[in-house]
C-alpha positions as CSV (number, residue, x, y, z in Angstrom):
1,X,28.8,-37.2,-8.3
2,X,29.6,-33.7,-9.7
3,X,26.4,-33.4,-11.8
4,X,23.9,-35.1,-9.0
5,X,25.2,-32.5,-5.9
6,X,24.6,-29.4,-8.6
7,X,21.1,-31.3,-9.2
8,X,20.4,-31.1,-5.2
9,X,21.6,-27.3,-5.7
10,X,19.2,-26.7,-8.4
11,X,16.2,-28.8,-7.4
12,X,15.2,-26.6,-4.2
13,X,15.2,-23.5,-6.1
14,X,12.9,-25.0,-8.7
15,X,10.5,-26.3,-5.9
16,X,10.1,-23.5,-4.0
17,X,9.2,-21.6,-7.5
18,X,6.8,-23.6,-8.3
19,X,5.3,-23.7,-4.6
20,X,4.8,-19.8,-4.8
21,X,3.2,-20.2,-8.3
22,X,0.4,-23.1,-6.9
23,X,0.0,-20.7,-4.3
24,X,-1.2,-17.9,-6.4
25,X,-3.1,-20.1,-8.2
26,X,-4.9,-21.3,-4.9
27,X,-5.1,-17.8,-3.8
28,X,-7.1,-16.7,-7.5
29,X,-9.2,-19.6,-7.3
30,X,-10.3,-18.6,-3.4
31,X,-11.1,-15.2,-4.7
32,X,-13.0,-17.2,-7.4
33,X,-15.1,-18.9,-5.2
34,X,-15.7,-16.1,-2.3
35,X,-16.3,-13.6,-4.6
36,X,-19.1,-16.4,-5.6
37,X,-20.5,-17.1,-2.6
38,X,-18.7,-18.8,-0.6
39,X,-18.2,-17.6,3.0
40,X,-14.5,-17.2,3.9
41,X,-14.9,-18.0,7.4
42,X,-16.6,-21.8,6.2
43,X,-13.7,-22.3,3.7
44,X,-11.4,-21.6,7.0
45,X,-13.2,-24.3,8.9
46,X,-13.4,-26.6,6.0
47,X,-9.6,-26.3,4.8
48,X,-8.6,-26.8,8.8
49,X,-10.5,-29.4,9.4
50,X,-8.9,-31.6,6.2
51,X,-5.7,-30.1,7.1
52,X,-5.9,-31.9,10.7
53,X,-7.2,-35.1,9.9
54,X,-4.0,-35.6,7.3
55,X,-1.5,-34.2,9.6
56,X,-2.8,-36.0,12.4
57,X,-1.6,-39.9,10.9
58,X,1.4,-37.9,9.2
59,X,2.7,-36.4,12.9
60,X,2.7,-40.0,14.7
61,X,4.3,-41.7,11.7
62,X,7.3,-38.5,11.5
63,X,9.4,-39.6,14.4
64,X,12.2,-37.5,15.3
65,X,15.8,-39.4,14.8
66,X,15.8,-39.6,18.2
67,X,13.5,-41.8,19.1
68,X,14.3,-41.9,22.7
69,X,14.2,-38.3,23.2
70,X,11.3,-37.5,25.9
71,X,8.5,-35.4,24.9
72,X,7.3,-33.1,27.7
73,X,4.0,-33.6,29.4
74,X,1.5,-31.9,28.3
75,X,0.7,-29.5,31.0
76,X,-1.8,-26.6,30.4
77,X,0.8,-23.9,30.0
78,X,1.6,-26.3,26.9
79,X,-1.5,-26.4,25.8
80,X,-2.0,-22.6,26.3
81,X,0.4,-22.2,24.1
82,X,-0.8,-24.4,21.3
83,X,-3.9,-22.4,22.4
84,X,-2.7,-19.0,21.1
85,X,-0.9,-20.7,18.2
86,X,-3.9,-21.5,16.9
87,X,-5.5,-18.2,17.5
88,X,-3.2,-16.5,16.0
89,X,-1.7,-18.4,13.3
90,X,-4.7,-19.8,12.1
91,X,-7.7,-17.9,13.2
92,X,-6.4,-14.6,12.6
93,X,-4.4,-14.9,9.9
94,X,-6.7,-16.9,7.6
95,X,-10.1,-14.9,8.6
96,X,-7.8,-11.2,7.9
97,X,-6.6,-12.9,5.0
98,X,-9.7,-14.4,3.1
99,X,-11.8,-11.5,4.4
100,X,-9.1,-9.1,2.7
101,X,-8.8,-11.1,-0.3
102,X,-12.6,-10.9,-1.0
103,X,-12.3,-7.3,-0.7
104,X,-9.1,-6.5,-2.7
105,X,-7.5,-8.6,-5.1
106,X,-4.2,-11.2,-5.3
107,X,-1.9,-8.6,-5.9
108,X,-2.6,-7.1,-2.8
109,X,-2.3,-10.2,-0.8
110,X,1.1,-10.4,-2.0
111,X,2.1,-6.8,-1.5
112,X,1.0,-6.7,2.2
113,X,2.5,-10.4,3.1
114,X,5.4,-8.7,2.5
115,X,5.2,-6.5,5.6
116,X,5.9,-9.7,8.1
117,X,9.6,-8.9,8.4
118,X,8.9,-5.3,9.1
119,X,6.4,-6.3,11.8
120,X,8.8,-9.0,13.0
121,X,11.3,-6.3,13.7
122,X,9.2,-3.5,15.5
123,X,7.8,-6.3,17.3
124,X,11.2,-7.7,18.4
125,X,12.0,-4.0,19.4
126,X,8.7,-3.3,21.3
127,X,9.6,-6.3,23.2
128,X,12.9,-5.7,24.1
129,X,13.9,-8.7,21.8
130,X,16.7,-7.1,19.8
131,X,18.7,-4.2,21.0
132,X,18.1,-1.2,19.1
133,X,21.3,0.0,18.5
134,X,21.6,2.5,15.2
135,X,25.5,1.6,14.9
136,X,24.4,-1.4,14.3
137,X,24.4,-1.8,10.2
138,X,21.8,-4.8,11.0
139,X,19.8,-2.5,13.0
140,X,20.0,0.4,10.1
141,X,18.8,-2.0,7.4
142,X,16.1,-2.9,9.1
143,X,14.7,0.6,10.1
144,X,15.2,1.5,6.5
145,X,13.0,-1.9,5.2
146,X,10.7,-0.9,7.8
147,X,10.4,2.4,6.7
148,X,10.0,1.7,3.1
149,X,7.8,-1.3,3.9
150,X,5.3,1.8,5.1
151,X,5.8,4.1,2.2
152,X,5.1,0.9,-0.5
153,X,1.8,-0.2,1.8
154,X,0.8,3.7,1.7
155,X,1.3,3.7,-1.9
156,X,-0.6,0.3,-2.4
157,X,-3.5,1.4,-0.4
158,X,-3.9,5.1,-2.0
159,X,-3.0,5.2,-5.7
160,X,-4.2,2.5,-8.2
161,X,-3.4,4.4,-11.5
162,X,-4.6,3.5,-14.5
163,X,-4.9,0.2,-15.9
164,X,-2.2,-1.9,-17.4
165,X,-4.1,-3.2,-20.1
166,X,-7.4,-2.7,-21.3
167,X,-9.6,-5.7,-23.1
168,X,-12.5,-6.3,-25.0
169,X,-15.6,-7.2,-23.3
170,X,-15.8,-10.6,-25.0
171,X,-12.8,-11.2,-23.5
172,X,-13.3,-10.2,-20.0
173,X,-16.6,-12.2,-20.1
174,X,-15.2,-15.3,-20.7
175,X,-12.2,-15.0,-18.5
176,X,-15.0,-13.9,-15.6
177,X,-16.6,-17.3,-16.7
178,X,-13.9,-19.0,-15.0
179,X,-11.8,-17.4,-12.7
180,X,-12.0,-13.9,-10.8
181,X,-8.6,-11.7,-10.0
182,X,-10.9,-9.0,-8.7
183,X,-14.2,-8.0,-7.8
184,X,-16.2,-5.1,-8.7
185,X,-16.6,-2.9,-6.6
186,X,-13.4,-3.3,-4.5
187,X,-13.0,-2.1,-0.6
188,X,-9.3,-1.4,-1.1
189,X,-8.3,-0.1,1.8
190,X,-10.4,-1.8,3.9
191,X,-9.0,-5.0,2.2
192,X,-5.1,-3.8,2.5
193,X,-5.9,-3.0,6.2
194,X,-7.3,-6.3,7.1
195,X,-4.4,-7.9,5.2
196,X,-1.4,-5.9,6.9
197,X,-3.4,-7.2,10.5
198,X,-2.7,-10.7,9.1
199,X,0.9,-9.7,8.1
200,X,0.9,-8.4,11.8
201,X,-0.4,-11.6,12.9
202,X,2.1,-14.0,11.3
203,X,4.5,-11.7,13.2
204,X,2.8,-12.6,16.5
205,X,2.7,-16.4,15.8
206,X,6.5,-16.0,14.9
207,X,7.0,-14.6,18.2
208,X,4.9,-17.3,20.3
209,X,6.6,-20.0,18.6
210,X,9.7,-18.8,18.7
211,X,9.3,-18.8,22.4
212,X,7.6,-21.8,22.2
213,X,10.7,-24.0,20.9
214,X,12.4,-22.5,23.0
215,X,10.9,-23.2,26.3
216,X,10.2,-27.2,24.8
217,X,13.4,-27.9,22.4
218,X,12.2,-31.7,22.5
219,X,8.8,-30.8,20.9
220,X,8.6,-32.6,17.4
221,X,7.4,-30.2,14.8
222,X,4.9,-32.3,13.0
223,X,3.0,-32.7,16.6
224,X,3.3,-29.0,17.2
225,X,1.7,-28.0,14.0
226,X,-0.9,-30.5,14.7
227,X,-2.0,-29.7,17.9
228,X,-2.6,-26.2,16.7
229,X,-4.1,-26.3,13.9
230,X,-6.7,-28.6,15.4
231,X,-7.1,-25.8,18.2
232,X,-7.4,-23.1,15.4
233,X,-9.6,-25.3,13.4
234,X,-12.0,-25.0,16.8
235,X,-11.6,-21.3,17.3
236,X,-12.3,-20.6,13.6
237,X,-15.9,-22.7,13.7
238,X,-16.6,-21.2,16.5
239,X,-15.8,-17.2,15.1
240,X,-17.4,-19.0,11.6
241,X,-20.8,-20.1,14.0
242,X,-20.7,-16.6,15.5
243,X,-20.7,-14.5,11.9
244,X,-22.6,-17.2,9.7
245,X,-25.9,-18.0,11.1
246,X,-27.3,-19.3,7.9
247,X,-27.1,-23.3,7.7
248,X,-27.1,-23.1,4.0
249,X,-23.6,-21.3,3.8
250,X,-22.0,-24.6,5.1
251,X,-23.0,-26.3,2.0
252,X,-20.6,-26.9,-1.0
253,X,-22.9,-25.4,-4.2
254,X,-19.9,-26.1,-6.7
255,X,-17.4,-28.7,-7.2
256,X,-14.5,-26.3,-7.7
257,X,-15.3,-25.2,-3.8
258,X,-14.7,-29.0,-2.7
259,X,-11.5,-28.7,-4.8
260,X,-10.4,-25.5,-3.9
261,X,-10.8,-27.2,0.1
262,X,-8.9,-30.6,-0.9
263,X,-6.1,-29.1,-2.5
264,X,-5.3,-26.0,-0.1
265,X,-5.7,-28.4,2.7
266,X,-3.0,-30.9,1.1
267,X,-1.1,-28.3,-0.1
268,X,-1.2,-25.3,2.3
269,X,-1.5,-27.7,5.5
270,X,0.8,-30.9,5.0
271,X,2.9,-30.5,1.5
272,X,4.1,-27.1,2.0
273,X,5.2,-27.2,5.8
274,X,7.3,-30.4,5.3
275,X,9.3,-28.9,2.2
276,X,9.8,-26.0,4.2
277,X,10.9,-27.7,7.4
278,X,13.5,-30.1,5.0
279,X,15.1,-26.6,2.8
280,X,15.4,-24.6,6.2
281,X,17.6,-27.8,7.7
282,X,19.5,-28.3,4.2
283,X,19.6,-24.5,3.2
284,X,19.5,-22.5,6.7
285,X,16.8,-20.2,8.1
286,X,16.7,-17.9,5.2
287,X,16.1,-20.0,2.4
288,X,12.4,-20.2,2.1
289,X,11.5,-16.9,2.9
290,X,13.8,-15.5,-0.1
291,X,11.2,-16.8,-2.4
292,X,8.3,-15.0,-1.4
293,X,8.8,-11.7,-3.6
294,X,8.3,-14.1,-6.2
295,X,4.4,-14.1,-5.5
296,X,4.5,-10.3,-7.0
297,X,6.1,-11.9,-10.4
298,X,3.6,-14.5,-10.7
299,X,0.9,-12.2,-9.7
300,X,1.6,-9.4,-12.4
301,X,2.2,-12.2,-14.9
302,X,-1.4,-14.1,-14.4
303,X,-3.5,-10.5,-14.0
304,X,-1.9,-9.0,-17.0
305,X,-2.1,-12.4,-19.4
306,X,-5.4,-13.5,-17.8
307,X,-7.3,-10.5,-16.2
308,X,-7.5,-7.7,-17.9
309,X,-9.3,-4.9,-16.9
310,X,-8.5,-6.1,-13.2
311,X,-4.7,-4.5,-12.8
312,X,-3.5,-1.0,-11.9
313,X,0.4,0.7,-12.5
314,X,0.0,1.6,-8.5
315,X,-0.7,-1.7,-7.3
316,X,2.2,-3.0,-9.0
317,X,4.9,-0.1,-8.4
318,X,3.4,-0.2,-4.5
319,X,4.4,-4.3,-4.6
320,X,7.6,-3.8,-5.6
321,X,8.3,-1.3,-3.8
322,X,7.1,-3.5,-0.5
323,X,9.3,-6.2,-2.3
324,X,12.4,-4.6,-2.6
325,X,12.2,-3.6,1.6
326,X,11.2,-7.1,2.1
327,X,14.5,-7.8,1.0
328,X,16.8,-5.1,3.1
329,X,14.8,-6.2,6.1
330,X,15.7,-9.5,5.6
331,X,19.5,-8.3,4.6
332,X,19.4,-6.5,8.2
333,X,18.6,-10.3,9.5
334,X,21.6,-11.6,7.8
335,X,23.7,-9.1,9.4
336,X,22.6,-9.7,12.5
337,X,23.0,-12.9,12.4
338,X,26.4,-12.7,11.6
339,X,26.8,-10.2,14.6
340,X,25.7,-12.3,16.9
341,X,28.0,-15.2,15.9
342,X,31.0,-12.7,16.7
343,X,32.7,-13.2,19.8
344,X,32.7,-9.6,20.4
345,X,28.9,-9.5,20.7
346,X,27.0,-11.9,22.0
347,X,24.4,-10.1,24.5
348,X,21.7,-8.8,22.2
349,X,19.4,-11.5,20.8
350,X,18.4,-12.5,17.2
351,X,15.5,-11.3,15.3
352,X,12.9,-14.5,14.8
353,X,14.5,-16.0,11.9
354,X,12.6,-19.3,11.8
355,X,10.3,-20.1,8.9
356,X,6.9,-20.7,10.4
357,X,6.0,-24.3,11.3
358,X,2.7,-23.9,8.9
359,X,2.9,-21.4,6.8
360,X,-0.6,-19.9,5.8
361,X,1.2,-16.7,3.7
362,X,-1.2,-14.2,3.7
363,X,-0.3,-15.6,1.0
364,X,-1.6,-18.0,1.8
365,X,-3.9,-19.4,1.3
């Protein structure tokens, strides 16, 4: 009994390792294949599309325990909400993020996904979510994540530096031949800036549905992630029908693009958001998002080893920087969720602290 409850102490922490590793993978080969040809706004619809057709079977056969509970009718301010769920946590955030990734690099993804909690917080303030009280040491934290969250994106976006490692020619040929961690010439800052609006985004769809389960408690997840993702799968094609008027850009020219679609849709639409939903009931809220900074590690690891030629000192030191406040912002969370579980403050309110229903990290792919 001893040695199988430190297994299901170990397990998660292995799993959600290996979950941010696959998603760096995913996110260099979707620089691979953009950077080839492929239009980032069809991958979107493609990947959405998949990603509905799964979850759609999967969300009538995941029943709550409750079987009996009522679900509640679905009225159009319901579905306006599903509306803008999909709008912004799937149109926005995927067309910022693939758009910036063709632009910038992996590296970069990772250092600007880590500006959600720092949005999350100046959004809470701006809308009168959160009191902002600077006796507060929750409050403190936070402004300082915030603040340092700025000064690593600044840093990101203005000073590369030198390489970390130089390579041969042969070498960078043949590692070109398969996979791409960057594209010559980058549009860095344009790339960081369309990345920190899909940071900013994730913040917005945090906020909507975390008003959202509020409003409907009976909703089952599952359902809700459905129903927008299909919604956002619309909006996308038609954004994608809007930008792309070229028929031929909707066909797949290489295999690795139907693979790259198959296994970001099983992965980043119906794998992913049911091990997050299970470690944020067994673990609590925090949990999941813990593991993000781990994106930076992987990130540094594969573009050193594997792509030479491809990563700069100020990219890194600007990541980690941006890691390190990703972690006092979320410290300020903690605090304030232990705050508001005092009996001697209860009238300010939380900041979101739920892990996304879907998460498409900026990550994400």
């Amino acid at each position: 009994m001893e040695a199988k409850a430190k297994t299901w102490e170990v397990l998660p922490f292995i799993v959600m390792v290996i979950m941010e590793g696959c998603t760096i993978g995913l996110t260099i080969m979707a620089k691979t294949v953009i950077t080839n040809g492929m239009s980032p706004f069809v991958f979107i619809v493609y990947t959405n599309a998949l990603a509905s057709l799964v979850l759609f079977p999967c969300s009538f056969f995941s029943r709550s325990k409750d079987r009996k509970s009522k679900q509640p009718p679905f009225t159009l301010p319901l579905f306006t909400r599903f509306l803008f769920l999909g709008l912004a946590g799937i149109t926005m955030i995927q067309t910022f993020s693939f758009v910036g990734l063709s632009y910038s690099s992996p590296i970069l993804v990772c250092a600007m996904g880590h500006l959600i909690p720092a949005f999350n917080f100046l959004l809470s303030v701006i809308l009168r979510k959160i009191s902002f009280d600077l006796r507060s040491s929750a409050i403190r934290f936070q402004v300082l994540g915030t603040l340092i969250s700025i000064m690593g994106a600044v840093d990101v976006e203005l000073f590369k530096g030198p390489l970390i490692r130089h390579s041969s020619d042969h070498q960078l040929r043949h590692t070109k031949q398969l996979f791409l961690f960057s594209s010559t010439p980058e549009f860095w800052v344009l790339g960081g800036i369309l990345l920190a609006a899909a940071s900013f985004s994730v913040a917005l769809w945090n906020f909507i549905q975390k008003e959202t389960v509020k409003q409907y408690p009976e909703l089952e997840t599952m359902k809700v992630v459905t129903y927008y993702t299909s919604l956002g799968t619309v909006i996308s094609a038609i954004v994608s029908l809007m930008v792309e008027r070229d028929p031929n850009v909707w066909k797949l020219n290489h295999n690795m693009e139907l693979i790259l679609i198959v296994l970001t849709a099983i992965f980043g639409g119906v794998i992913r958001p049911y091990i997050q939903i299970w470690f944020t009931h067994m673990k609590g809220p925090f949990y999941v998002p813990s593991f993000k900074p781990f994106g930076i590690a992987y990130a540094t690891t594969f573009g050193v080893s594997f792509f030479p030629n491809s990563l700069h000192y100020g990219s890194v030191i600007g990541a980690a920087i941006i890691g390190m406040a990703y972690y006092t912002v979320m410290w300020g969370q903690i605090k304030g969720e232990e705050e508001n579980k005092t009996p001697c403050d209860t009238s300010s309110e939380s900041l979101d602290k739920k892990v996304p229903l879907l998460q498409k990290e900026v990550e994400e792919v």
